[in-house]
Each structure stands twice: as C-alpha cells, then as structure tokens.
DOVEX-891670 format. One record per atom (N, C-alpha, C, CB): x negated, y negated, z. Coordinates in steps of 0.05 Angstrom, whole numbers, plus 5000, padded with zeros to 4 digits. Atoms other than C-alpha are relative to their C-alpha. Glycine has a CB too. Layout:
// DOVEX-891670
marza x = X y = Y z = Z
...
This chain:
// DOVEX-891670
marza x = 4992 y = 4993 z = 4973
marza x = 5125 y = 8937 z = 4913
marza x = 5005 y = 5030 z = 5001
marza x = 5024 y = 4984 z = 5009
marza x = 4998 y = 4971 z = 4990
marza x = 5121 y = 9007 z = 4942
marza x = 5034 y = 5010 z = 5010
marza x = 4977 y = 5002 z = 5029
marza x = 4979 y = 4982 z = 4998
marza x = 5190 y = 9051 z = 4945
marza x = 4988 y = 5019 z = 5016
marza x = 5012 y = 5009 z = 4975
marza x = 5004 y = 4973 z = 4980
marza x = 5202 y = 9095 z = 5002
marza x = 5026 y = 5022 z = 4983
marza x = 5008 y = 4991 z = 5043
marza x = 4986 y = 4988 z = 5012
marza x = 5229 y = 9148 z = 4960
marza x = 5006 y = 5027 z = 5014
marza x = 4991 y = 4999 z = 4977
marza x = 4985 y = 4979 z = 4987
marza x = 5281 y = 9206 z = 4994
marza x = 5014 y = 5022 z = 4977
marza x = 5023 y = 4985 z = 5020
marza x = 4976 y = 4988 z = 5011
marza x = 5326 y = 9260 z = 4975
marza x = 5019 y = 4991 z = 4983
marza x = 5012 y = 5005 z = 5016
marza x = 4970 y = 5016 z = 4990
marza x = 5380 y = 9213 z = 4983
marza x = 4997 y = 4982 z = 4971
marza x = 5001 y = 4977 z = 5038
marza x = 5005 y = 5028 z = 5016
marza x = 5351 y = 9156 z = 4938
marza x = 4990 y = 5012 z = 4971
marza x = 4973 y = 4977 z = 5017
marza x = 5021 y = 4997 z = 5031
marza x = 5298 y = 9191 z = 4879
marza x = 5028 y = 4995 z = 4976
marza x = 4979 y = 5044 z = 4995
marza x = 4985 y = 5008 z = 5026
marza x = 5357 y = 9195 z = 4825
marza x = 5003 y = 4970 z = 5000
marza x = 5031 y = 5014 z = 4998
marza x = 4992 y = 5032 z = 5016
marza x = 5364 y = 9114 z = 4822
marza x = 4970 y = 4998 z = 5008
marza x = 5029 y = 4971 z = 5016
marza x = 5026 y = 5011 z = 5004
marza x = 5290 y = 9107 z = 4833
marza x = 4977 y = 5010 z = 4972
marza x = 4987 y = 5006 z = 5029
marza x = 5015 y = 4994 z = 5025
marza x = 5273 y = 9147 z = 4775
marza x = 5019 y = 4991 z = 4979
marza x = 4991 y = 5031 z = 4997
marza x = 4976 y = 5012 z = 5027
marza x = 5336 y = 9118 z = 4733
marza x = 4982 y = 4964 z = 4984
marza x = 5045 y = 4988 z = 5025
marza x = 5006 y = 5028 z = 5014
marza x = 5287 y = 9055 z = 4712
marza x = 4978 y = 5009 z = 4972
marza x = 4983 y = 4975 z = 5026
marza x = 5008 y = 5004 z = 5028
marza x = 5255 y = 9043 z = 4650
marza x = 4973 y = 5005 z = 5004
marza x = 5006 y = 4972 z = 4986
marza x = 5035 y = 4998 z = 4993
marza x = 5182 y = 9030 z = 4674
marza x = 4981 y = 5018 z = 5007
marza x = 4993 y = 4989 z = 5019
marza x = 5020 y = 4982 z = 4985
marza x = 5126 y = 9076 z = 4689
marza x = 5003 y = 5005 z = 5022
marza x = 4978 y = 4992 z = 5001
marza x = 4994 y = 4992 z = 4968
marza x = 5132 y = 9118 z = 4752
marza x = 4957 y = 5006 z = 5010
marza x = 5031 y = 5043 z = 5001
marza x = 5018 y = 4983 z = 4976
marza x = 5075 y = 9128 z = 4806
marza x = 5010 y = 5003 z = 5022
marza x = 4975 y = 4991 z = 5009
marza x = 4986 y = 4992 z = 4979
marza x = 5098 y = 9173 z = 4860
marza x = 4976 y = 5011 z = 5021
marza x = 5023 y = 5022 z = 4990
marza x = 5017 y = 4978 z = 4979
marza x = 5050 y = 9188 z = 4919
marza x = 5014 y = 5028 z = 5032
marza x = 4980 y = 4973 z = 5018
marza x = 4989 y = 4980 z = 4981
marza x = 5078 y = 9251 z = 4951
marza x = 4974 y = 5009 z = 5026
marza x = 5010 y = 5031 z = 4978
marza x = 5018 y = 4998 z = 4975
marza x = 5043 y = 9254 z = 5025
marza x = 5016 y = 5006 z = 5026
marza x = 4984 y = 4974 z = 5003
marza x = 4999 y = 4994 z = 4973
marza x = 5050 y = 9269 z = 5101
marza x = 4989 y = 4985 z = 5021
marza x = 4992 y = 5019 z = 5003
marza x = 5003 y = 5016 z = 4977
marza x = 5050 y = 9233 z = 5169
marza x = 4966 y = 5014 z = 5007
marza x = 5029 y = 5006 z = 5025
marza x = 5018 y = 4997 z = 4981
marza x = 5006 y = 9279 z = 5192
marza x = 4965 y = 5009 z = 4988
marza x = 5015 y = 5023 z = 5021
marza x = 5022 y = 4979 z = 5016
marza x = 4953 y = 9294 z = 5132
marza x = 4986 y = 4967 z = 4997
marza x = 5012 y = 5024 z = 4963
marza x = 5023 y = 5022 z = 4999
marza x = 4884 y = 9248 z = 5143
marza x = 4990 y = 4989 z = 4973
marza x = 4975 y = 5013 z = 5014
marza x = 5000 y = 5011 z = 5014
marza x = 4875 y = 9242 z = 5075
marza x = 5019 y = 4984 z = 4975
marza x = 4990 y = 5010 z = 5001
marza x = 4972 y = 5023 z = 5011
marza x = 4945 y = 9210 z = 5053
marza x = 4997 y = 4978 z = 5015
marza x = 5035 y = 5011 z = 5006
marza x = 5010 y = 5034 z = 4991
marza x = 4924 y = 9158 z = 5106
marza x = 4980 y = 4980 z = 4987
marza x = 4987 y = 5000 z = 5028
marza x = 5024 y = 5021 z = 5018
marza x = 4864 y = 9142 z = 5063
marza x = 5009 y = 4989 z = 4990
marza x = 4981 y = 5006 z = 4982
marza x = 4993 y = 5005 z = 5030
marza x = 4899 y = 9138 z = 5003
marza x = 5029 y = 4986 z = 5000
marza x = 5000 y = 5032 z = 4981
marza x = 4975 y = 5022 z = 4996
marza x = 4961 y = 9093 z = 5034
marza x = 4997 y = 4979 z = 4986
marza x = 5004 y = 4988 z = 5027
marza x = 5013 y = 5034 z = 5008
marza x = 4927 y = 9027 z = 5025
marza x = 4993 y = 4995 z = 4975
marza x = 4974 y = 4992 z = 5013
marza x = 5013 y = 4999 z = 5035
marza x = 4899 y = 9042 z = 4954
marza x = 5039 y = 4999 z = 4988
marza x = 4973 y = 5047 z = 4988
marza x = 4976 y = 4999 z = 5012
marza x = 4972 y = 9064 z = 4931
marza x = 5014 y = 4971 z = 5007
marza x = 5016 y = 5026 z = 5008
marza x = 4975 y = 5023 z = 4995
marza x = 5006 y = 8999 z = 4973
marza x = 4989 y = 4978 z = 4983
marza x = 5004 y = 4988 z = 5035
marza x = 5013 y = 5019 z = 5028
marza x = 4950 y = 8957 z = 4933
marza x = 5017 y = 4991 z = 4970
marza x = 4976 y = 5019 z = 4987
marza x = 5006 y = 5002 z = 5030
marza x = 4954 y = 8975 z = 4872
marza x = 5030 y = 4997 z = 4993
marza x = 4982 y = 5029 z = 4984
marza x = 4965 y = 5000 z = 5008
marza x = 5038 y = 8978 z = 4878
marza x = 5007 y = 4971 z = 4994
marza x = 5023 y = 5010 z = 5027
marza x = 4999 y = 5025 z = 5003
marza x = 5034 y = 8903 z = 4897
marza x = 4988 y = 4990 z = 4977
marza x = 4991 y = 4989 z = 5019
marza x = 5015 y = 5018 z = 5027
marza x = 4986 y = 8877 z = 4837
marza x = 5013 y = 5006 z = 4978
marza x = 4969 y = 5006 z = 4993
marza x = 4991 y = 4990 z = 5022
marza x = 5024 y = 8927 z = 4786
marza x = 5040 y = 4988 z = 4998
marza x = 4992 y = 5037 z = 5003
marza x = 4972 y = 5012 z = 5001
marza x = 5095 y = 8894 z = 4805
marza x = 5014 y = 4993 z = 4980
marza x = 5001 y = 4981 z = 5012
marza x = 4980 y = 5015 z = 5027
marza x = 5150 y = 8888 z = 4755
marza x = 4988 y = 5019 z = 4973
marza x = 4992 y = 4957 z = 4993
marza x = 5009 y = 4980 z = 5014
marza x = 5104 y = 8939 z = 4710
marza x = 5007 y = 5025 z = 4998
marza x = 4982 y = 5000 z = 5004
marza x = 5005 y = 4973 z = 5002
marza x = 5092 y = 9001 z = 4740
marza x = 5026 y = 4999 z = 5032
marza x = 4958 y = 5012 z = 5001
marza x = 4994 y = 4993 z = 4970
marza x = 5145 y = 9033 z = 4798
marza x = 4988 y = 5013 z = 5011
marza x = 5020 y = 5009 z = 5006
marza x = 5006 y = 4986 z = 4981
marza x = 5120 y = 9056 z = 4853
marza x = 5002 y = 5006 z = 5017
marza x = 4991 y = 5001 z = 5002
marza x = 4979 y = 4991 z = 4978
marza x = 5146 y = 9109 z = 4902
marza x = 4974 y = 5011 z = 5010
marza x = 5031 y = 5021 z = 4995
marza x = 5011 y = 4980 z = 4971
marza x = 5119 y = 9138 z = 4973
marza x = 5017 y = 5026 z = 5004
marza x = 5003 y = 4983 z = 5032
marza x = 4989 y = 4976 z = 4996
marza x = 5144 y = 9204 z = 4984
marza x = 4994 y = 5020 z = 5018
marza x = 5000 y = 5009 z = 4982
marza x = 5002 y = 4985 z = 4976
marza x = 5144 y = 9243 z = 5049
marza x = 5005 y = 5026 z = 4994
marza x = 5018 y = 4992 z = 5021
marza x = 4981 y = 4986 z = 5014
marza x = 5148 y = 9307 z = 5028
marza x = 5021 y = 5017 z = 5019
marza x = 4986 y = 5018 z = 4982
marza x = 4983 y = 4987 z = 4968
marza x = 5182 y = 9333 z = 5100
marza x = 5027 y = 4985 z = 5003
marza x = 4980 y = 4991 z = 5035
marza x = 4978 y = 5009 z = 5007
marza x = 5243 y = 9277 z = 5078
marza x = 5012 y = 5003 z = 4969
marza x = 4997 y = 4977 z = 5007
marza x = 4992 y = 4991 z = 5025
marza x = 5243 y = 9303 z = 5009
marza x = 4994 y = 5028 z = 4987
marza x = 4992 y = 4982 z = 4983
marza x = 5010 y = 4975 z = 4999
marza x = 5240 y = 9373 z = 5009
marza x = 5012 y = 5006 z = 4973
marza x = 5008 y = 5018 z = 5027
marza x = 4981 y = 4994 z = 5022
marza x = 5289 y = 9386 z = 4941
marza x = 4974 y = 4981 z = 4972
marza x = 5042 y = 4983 z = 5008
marza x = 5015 y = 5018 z = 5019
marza x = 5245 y = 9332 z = 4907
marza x = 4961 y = 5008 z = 5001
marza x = 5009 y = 4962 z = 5013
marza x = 5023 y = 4982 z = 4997
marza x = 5182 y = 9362 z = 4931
marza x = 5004 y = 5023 z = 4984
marza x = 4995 y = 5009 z = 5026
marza x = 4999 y = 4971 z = 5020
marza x = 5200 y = 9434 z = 4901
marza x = 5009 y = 4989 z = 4976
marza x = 5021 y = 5026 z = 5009
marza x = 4996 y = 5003 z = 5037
marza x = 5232 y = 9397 z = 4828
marza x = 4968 y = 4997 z = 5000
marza x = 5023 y = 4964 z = 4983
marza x = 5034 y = 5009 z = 5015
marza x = 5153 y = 9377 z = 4826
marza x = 4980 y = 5019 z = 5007
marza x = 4986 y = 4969 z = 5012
marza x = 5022 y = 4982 z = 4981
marza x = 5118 y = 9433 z = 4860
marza x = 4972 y = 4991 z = 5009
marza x = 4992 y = 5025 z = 4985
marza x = 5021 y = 5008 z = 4987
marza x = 5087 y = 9400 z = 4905
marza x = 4993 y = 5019 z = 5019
marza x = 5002 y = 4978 z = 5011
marza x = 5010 y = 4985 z = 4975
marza x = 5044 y = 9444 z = 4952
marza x = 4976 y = 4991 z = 5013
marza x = 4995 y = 5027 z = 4993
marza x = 5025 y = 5024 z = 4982
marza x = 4978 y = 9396 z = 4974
marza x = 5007 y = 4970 z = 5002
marza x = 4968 y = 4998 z = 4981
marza x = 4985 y = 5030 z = 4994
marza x = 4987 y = 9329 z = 4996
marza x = 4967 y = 4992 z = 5011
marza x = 5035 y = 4997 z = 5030
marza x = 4985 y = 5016 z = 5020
marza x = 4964 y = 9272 z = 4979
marza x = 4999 y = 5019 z = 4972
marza x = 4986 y = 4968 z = 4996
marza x = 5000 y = 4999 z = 5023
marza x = 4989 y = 9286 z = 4906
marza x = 5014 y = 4971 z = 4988
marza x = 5014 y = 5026 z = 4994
marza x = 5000 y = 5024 z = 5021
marza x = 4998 y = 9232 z = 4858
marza x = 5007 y = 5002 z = 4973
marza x = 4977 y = 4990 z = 4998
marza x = 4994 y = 4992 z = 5026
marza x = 5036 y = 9242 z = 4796
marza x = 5012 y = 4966 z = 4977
marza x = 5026 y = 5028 z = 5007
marza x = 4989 y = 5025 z = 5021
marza x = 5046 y = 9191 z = 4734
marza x = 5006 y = 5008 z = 4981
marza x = 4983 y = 4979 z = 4991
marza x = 4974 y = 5003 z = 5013
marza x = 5105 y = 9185 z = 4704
marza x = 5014 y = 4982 z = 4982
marza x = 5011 y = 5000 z = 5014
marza x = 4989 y = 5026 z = 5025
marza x = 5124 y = 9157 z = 4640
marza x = 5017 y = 5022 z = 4975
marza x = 4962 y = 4978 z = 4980
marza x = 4989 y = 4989 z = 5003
marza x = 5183 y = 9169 z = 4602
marza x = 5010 y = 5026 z = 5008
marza x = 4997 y = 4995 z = 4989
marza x = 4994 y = 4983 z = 4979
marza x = 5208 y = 9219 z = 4648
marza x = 4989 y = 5024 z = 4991
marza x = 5028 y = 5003 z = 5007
marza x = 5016 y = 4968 z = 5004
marza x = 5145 y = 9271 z = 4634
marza x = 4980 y = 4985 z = 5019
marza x = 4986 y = 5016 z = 4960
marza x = 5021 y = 5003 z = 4981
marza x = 5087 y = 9280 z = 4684
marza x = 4979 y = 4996 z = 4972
marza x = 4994 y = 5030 z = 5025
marza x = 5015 y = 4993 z = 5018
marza x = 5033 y = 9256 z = 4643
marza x = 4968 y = 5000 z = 5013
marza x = 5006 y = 4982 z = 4976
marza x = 5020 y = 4999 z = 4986
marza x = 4981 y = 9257 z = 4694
marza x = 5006 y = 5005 z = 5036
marza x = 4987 y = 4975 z = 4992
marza x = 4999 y = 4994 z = 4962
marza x = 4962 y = 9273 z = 4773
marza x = 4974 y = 5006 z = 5005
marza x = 5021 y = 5029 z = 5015
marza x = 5018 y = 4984 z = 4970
marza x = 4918 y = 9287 z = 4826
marza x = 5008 y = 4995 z = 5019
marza x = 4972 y = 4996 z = 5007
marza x = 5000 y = 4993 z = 4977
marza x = 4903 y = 9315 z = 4886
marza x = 4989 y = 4990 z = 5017
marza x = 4996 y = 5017 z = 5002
marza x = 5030 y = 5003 z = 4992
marza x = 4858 y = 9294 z = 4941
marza x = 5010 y = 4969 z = 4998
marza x = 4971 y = 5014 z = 4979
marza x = 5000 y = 5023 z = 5000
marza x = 4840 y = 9228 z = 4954
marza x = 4975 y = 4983 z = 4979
marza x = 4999 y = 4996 z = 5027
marza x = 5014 y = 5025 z = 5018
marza x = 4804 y = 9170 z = 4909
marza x = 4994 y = 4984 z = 5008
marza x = 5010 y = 4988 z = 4983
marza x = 5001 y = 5027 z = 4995
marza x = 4775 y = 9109 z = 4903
marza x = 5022 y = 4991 z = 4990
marza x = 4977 y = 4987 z = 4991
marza x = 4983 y = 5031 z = 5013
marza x = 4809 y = 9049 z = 4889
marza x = 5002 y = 4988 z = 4963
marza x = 4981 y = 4972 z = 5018
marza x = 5015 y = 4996 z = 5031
marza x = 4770 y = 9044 z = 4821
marza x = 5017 y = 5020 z = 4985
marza x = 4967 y = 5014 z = 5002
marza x = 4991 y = 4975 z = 5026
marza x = 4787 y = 9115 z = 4793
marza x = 5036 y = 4999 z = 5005
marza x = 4984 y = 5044 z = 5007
marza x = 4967 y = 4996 z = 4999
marza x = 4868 y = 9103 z = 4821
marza x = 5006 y = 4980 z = 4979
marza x = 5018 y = 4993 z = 5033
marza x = 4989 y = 5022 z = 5014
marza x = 4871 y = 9042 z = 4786
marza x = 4996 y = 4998 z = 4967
marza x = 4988 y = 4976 z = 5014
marza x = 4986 y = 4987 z = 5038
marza x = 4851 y = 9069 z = 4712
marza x = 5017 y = 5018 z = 5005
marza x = 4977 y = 5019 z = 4976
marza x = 4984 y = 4977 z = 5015
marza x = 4896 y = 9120 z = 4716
marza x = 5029 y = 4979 z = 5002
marza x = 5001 y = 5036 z = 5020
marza x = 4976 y = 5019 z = 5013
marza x = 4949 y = 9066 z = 4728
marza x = 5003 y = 4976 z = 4982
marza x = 5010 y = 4991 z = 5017
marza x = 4993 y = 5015 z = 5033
marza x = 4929 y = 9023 z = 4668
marza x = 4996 y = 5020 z = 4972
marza x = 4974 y = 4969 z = 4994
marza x = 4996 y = 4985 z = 5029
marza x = 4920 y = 9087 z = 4629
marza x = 5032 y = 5007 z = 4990
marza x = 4983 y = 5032 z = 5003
marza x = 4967 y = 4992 z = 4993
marza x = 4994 y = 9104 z = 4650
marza x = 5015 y = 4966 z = 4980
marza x = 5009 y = 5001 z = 5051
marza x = 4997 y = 5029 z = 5025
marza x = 5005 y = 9023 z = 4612
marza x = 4998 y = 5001 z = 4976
marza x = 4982 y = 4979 z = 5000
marza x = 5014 y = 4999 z = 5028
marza x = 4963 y = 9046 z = 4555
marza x = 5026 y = 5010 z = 4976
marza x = 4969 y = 5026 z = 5002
C-alpha cells in the first residue's frame, strides 16, 4: 500500500526496516500522472515487502531539498537508509518493476 508521505510524517515512514520506494511528483506534472498507476500497482503487489511512499514535492519541501529533488517524477530506492538507485522521467511498468525486485535482490 502506497504512503502519502509529508513533512510532517517522512521521519516514521522511513523509521521501518523494509525497502523504501519513494515517488517524489506533482499535481500538476503530466508525466507523474503516467507514472501514478505503475507506482500504486506495483505498491499493492509488493505489500508487506517493499514501502512505498508518494511524495508531493509542494507538501514536502524540506524532504524534497534532504534528496535534491529538482525534476519530477523522481523515483528513488531505498534500502538500508542509502539511495541505491533512481530515476527520472517516466517508465514502463516492466522496467519499474525490476528495479523493485532488484531493490529485494
């Protein structure tokens, strides 16, 4: 299940044990709408595995700059609290979903 992750909230959403995917995006950017449905997917099937947060970055502006985010969508995976992967841009469904069983591996 997909986390709407804030300001307010990220410290107890990154306090868990499991693999992080965080999609940092915008209301108003056409290709974070693509790439909604792929992330809400793949959040539901990876349940209890992998967490995974949504991230506005216009409600998480402090959590945006710890990650320097400056394009949106970005997509970072997170294990043991190091980035060990990302992109930019949008994807298939296919190439999102190895990078979240490489993030397992």
């Amino acid at each position: 299940m997909e986390v709407i992750v804030t300001d307010n909230n990220a410290k107890d959403f990154f306090a868990t044990e499991l693999p992080i995917v965080i999609d940092f995006s915008a209301t108003w950017c056409g290709p974070c709408r693509q790439l909604a449905p792929i992330i809400d997917e793949l959040a539901k099937e990876y349940d209890g595995r992998i967490a995974v947060g949504k991230c506005d970055i216009e409600d998480a502006v402090e959590l945006t700059d710890e990650y320097n985010i400056r394009n949106v969508p970005t997509v970072l995976f997170i294990k043991d609290g190091k980035v060990v992967d990302k992109f930019v841009g949008s994807k298939s469904k296919a190439d999102v979903q190895k990078m979240f069983d490489a993030l397992l591996g």
